[in-house]
C-alpha positions as protocol buffer text, in pm:
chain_id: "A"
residue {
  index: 1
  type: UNK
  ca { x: 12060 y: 10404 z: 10700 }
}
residue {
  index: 2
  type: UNK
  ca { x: 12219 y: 10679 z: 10487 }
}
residue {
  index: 3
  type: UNK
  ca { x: 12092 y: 10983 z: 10404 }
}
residue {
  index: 4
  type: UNK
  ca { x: 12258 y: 11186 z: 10062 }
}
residue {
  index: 5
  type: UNK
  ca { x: 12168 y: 11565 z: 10118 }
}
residue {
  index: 6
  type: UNK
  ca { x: 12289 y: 11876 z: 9937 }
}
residue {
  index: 7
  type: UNK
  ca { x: 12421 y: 12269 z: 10099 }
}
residue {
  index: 8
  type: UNK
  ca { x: 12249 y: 12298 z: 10418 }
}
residue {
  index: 9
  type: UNK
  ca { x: 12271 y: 12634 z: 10308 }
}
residue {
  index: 10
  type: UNK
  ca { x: 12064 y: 12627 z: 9974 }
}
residue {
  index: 11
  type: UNK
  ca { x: 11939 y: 12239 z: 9945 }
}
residue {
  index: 12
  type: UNK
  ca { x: 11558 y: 12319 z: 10044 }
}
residue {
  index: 13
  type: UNK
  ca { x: 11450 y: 11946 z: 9961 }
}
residue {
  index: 14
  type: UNK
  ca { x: 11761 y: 11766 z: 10159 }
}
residue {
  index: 15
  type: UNK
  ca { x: 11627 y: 12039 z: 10479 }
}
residue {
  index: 16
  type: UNK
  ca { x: 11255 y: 11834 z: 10453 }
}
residue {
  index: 17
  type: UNK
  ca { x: 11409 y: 11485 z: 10485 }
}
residue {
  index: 18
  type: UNK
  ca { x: 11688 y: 11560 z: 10667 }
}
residue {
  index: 19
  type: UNK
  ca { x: 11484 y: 11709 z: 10953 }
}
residue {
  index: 20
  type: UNK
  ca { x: 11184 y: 11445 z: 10950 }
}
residue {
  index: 21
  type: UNK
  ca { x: 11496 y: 11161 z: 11056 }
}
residue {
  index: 22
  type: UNK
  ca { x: 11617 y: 11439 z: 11305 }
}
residue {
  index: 23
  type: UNK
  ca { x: 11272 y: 11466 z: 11473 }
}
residue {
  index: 24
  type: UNK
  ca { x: 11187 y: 11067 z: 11430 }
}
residue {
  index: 25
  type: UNK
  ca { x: 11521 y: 10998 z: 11618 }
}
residue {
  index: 26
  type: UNK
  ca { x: 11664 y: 10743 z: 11417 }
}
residue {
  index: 27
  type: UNK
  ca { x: 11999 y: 10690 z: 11337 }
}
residue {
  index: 28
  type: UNK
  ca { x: 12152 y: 10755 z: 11002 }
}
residue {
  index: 29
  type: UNK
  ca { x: 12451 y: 10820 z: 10878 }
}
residue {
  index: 30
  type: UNK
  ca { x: 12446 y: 11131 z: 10682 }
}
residue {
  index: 31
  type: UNK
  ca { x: 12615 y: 11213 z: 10329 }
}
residue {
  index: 32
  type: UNK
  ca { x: 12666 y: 11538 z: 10183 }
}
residue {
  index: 33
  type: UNK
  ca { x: 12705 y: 11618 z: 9858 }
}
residue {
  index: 34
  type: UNK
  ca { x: 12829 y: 11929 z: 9631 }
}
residue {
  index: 35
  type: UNK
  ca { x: 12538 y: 12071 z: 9439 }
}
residue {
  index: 36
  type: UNK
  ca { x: 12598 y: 12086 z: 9062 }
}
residue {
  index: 37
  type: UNK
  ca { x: 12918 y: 11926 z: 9042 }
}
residue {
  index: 38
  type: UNK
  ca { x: 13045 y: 11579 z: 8774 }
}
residue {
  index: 39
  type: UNK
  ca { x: 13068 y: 11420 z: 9147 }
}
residue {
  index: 40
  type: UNK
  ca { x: 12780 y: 11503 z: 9229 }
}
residue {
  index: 41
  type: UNK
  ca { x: 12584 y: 11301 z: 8968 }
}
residue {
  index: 42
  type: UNK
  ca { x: 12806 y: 11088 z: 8962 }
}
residue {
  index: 43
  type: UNK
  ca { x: 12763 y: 10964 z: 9370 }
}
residue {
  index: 44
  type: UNK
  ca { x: 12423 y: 10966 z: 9255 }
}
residue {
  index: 45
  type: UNK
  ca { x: 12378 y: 10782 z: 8996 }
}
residue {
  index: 46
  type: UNK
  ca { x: 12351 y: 10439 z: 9197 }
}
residue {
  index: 47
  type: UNK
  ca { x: 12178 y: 10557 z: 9421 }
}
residue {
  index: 48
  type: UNK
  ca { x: 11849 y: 10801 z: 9266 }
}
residue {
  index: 49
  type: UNK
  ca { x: 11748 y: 10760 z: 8955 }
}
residue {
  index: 50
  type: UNK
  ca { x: 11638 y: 11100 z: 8929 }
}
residue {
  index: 51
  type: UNK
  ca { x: 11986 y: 11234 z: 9046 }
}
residue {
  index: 52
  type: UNK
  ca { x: 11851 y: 11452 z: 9320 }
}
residue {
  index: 53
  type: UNK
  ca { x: 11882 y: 11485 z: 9671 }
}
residue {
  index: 54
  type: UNK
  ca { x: 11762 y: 11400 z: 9941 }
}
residue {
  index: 55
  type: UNK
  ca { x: 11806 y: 11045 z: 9852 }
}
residue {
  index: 56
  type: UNK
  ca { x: 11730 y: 10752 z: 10129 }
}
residue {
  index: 57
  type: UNK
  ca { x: 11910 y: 10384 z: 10129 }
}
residue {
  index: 58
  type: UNK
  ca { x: 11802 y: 10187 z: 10435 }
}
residue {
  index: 59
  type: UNK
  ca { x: 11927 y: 9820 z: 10380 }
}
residue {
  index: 60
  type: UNK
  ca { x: 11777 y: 9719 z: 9986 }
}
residue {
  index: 61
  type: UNK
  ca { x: 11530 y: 10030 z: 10019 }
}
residue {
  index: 62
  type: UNK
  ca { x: 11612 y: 10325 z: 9795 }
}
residue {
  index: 63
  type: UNK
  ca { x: 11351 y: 10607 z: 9863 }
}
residue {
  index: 64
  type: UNK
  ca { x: 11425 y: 10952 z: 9673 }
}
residue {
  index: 65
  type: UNK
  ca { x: 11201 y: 11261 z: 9696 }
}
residue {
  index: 66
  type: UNK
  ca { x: 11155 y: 11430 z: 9992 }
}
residue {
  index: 67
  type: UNK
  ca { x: 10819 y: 11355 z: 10065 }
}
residue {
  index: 68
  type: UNK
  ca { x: 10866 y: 10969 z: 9992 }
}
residue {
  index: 69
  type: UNK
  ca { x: 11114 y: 10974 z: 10229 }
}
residue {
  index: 70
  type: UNK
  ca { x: 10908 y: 11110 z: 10501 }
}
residue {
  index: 71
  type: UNK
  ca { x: 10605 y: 10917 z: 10487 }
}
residue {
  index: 72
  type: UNK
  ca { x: 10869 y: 10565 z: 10432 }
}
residue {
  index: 73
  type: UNK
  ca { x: 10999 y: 10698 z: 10766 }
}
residue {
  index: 74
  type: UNK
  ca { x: 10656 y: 10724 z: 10936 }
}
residue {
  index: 75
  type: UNK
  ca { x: 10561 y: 10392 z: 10764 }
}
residue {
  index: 76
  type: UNK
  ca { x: 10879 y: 10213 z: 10858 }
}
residue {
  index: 77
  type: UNK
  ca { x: 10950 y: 10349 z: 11215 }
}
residue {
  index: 78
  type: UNK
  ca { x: 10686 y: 10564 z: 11345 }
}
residue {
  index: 79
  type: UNK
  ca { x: 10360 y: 10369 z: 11304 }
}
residue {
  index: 80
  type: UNK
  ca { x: 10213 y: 10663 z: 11139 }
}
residue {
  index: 81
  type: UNK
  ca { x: 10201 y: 10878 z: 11391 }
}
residue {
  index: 82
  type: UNK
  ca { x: 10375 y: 11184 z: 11204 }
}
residue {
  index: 83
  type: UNK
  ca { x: 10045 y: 11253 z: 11081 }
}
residue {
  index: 84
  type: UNK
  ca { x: 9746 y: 11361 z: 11320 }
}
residue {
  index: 85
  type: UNK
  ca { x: 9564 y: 11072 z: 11455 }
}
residue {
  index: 86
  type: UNK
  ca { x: 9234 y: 11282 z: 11363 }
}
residue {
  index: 87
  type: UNK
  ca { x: 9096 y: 11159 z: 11039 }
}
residue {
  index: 88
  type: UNK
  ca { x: 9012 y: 11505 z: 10927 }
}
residue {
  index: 89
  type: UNK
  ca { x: 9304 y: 11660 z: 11064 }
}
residue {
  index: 90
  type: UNK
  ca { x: 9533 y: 11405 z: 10857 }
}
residue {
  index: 91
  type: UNK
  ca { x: 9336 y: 11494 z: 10523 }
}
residue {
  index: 92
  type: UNK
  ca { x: 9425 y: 11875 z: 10632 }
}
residue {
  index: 93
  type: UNK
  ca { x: 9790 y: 11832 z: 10713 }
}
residue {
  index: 94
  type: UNK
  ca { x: 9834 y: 11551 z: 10381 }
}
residue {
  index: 95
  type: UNK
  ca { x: 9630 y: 11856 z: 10195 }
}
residue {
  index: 96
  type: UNK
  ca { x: 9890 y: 12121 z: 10309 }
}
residue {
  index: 97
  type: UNK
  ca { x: 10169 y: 11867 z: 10248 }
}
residue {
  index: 98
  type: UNK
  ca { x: 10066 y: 11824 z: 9918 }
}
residue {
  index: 99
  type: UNK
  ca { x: 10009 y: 12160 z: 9827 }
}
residue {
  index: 100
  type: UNK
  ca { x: 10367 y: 12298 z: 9886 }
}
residue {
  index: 101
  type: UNK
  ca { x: 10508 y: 11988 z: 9735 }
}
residue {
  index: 102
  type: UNK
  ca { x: 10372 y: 12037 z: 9427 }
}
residue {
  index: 103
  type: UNK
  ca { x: 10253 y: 12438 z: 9408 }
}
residue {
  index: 104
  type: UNK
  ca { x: 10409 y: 12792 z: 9498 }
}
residue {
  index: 105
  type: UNK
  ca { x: 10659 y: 12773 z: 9209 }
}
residue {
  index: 106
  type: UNK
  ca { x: 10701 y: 13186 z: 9209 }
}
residue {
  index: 107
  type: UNK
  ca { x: 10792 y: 13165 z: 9574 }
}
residue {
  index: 108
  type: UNK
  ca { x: 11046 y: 12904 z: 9490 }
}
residue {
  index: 109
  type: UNK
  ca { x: 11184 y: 13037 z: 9178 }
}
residue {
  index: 110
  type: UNK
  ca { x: 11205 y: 13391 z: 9338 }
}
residue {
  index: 111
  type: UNK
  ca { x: 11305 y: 13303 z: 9688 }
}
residue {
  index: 112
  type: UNK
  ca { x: 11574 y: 13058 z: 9698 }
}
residue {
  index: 113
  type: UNK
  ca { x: 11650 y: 12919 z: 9999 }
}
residue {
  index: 114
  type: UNK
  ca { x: 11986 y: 13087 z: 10154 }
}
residue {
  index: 115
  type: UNK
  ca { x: 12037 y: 13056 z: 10499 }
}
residue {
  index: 116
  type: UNK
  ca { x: 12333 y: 13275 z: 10555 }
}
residue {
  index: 117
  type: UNK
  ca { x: 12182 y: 13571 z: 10374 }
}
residue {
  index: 118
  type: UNK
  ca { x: 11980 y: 13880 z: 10455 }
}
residue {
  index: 119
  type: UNK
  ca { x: 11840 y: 13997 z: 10114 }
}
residue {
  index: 120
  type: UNK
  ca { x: 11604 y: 14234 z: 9937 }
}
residue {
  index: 121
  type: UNK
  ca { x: 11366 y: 14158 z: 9659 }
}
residue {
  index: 122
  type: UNK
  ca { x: 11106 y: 14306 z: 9400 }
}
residue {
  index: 123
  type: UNK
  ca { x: 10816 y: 14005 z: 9418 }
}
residue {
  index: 124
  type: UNK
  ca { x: 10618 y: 13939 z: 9135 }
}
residue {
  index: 125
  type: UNK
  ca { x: 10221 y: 13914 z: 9218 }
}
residue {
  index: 126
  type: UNK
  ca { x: 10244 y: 13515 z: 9181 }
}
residue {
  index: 127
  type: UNK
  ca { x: 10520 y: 13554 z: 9451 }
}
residue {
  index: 128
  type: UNK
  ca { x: 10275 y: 13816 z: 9685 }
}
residue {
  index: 129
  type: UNK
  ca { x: 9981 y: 13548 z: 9617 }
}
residue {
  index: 130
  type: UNK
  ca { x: 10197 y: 13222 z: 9670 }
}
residue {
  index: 131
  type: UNK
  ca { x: 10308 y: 13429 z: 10064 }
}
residue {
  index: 132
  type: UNK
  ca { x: 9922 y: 13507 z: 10076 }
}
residue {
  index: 133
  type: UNK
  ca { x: 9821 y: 13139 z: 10072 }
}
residue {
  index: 134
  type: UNK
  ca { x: 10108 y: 13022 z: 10308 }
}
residue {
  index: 135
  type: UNK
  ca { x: 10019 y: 13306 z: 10525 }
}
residue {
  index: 136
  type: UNK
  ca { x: 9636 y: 13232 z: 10544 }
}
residue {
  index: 137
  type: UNK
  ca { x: 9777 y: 12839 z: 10604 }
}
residue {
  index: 138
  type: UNK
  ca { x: 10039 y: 12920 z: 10909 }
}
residue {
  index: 139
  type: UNK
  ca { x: 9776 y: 13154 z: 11050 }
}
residue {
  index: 140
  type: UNK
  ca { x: 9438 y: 12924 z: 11049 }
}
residue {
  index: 141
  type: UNK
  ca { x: 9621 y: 12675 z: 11218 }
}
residue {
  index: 142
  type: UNK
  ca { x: 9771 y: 12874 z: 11475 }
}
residue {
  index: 143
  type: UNK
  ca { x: 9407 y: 12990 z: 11538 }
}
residue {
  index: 144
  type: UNK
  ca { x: 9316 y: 12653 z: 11606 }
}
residue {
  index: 145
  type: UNK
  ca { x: 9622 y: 12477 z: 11822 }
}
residue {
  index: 146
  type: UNK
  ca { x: 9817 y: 12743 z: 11935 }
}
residue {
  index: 147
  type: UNK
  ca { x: 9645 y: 12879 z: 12190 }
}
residue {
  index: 148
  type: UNK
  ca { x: 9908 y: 12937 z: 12445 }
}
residue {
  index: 149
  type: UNK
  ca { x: 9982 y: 13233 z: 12175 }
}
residue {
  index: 150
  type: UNK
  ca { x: 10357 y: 13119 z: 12222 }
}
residue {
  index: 151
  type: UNK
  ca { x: 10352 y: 12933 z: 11899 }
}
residue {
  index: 152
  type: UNK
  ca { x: 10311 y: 12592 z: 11794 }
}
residue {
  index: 153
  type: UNK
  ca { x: 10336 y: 12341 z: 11526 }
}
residue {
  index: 154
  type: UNK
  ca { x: 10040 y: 12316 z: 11262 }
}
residue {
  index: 155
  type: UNK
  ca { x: 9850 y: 12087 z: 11433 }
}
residue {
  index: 156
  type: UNK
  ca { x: 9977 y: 12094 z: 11758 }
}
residue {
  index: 157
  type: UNK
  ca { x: 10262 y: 11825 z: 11769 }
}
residue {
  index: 158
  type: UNK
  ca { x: 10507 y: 11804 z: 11458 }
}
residue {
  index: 159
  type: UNK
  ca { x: 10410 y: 11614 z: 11182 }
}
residue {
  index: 160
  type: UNK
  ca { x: 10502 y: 11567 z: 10822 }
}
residue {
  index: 161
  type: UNK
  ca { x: 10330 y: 11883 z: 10705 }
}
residue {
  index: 162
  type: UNK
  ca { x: 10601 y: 12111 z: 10922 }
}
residue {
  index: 163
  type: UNK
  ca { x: 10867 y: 11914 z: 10743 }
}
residue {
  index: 164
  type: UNK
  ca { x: 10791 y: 12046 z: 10385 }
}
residue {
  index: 165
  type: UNK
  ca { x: 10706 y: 12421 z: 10535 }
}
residue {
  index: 166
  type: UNK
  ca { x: 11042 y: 12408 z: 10719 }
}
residue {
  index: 167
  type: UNK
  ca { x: 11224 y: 12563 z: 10403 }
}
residue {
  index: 168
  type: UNK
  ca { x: 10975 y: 12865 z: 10313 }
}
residue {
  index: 169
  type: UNK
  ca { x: 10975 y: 12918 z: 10691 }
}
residue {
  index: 170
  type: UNK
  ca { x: 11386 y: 12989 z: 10601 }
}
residue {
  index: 171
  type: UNK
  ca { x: 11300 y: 13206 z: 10299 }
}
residue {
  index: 172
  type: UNK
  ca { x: 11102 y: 13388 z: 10485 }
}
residue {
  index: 173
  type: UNK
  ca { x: 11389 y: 13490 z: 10760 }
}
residue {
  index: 174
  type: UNK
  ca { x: 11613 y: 13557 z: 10489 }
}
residue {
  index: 175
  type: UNK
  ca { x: 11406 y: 13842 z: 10273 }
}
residue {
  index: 176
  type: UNK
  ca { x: 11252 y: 13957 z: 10558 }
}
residue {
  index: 177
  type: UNK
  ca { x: 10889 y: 13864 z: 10396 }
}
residue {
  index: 178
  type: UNK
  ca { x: 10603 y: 14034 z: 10601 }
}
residue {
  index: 179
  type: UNK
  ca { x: 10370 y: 13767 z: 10744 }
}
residue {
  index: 180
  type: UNK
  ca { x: 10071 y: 13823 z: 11032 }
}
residue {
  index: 181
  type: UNK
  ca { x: 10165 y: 13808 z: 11393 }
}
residue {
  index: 182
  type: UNK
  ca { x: 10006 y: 13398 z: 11417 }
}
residue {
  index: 183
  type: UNK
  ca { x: 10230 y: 13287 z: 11148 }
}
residue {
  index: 184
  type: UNK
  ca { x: 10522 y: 13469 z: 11287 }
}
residue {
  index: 185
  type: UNK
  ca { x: 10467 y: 13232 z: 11609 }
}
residue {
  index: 186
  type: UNK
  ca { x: 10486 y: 12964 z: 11395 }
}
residue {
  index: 187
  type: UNK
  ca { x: 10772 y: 13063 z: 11258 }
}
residue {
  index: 188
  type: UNK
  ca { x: 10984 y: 13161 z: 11560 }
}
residue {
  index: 189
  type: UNK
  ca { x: 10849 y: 12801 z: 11700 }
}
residue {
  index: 190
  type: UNK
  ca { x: 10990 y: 12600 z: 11433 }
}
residue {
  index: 191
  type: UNK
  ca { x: 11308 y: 12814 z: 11391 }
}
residue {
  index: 192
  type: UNK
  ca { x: 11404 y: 12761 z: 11747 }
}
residue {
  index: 193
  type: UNK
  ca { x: 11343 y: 12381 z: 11735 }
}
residue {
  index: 194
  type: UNK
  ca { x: 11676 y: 12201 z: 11846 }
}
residue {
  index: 195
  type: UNK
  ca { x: 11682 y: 12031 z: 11507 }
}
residue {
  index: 196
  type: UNK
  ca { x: 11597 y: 12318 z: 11307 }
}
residue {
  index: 197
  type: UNK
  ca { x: 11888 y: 12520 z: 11499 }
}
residue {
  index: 198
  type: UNK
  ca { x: 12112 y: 12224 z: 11446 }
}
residue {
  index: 199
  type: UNK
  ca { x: 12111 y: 12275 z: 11047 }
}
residue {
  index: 200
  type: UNK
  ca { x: 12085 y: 12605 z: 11067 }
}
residue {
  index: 201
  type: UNK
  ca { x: 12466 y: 12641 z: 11253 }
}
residue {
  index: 202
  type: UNK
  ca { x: 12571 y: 12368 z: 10984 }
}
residue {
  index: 203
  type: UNK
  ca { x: 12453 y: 12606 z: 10712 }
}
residue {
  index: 204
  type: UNK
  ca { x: 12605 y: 12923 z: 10863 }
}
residue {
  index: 205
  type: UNK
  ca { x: 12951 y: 12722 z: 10877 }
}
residue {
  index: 206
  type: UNK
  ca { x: 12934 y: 12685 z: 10486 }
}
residue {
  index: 207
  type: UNK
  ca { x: 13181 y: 12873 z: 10256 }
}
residue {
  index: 208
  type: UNK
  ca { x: 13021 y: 12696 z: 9899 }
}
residue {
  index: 209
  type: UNK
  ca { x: 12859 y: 12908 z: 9678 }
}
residue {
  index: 210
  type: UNK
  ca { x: 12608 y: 12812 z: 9432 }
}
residue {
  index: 211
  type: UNK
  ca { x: 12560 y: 13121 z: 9209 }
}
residue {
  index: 212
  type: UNK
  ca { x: 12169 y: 13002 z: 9129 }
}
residue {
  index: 213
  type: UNK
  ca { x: 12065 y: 13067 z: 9454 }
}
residue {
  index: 214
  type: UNK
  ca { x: 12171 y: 13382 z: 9535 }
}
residue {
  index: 215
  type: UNK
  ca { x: 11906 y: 13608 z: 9475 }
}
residue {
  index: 216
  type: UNK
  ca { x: 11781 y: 13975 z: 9575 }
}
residue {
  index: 217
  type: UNK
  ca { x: 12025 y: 14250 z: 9691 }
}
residue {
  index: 218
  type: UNK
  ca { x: 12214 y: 14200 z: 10063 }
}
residue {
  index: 219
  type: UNK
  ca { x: 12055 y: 14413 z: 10355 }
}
């Protein structure tokens, strides 16, 4: 199995793949790429036909999208069980999924993700709203399954959902955006993850620089 990712440092969509195969424990063989280079496209074009990473061959299977690659990975290998057994709980955490794959474009277009960085920025009120929602999100569901108050995953054990948050939870560290005390527990709990720390030292060894992502003014 190979997985083609991007920067560790910037690539917010190789992070969500990347770590779902890190928590499943499967092997893969992993292939990173220069963002926004001729070779980069180039590597690519056999293998996505959207020429984006993270891109997924496993034997004849091509998956691309980050997503699709985590729910092929739970179909595949995990017998579904990176989503909540709960029927109602799955419709929540596929809900959640959904809604950061698709939605909070001002966070992303404002707050690219930069690992080695400690910036300041002027939000726009889409940004404020898009923190709002993920705020409200984190919070709720460490209501509900953290009760240790020591922090916890969204619904208790990881799941697919924590995979596509992963990257805001990064943004978030990096322009020191204000969030309540429960979602800070979920932050601190995924940041400290062994996975999550593993990519994070890969990104902090990066020298690349990919002029589109730095944003804000350094702290």
């Amino acid at each position: 199995m190979e997985l083609y990712i991007g920067n560790k440092n910037y690539s917010s969509w190789s992070l969500r793949a990347w770590l779902m195969l890190e928590k499943s424990g499967i092997e893969f063989n992993e292939i990173k790429l220069k963002l926004f280079t001729d070779s980069f496209y180039q590597q690519l074009k056999e293998i996505s036909p959207n020429l984006k990473v993270p891109a997924l061959i496993d034997n004849d299977i091509k998956v691309w999208d980050s997503l699709a690659i985590c729910e092929y990975i739970n179909d595949a290998y995990m017998s579904g069980s990176a989503w909540p057994e709960n029927l109602s709980q799955k419709a929540k955490a596929r809900s959640f999924a959904c809604e950061m794959h698709s939605g909070f474009n001002a966070l992303r277009n404002e707050l690219p993700m930069n690992i080695r960085a400690t910036r300041c920025i002027q939000l726009s009120e889409a940004a404020k709203k898009d923190i709002q929602r993920i705020d409200t999100i984190w919070s709720q569901q460490m209501d509900e399954f953290d009760t240790g108050k020591t922090g916890s995953w969204l619904f208790g054990t990881w799941s697919i959902t924590d995979m596509m948050f992963a990257p805001v939870v990064m943004r978030f560290h990096t322009y020191g955006v204000a969030v309540s005390d429960s979602s800070r527990r979920y932050m601190k709990h995924l940041t400290q993850s062994p996975e999550m720390q593993k990519w994070i030292a890969a990104a902090l060894e990066e020298t690349e620089i990919v002029n589109e992502d730095e944003a804000g003014v350094e702290l």
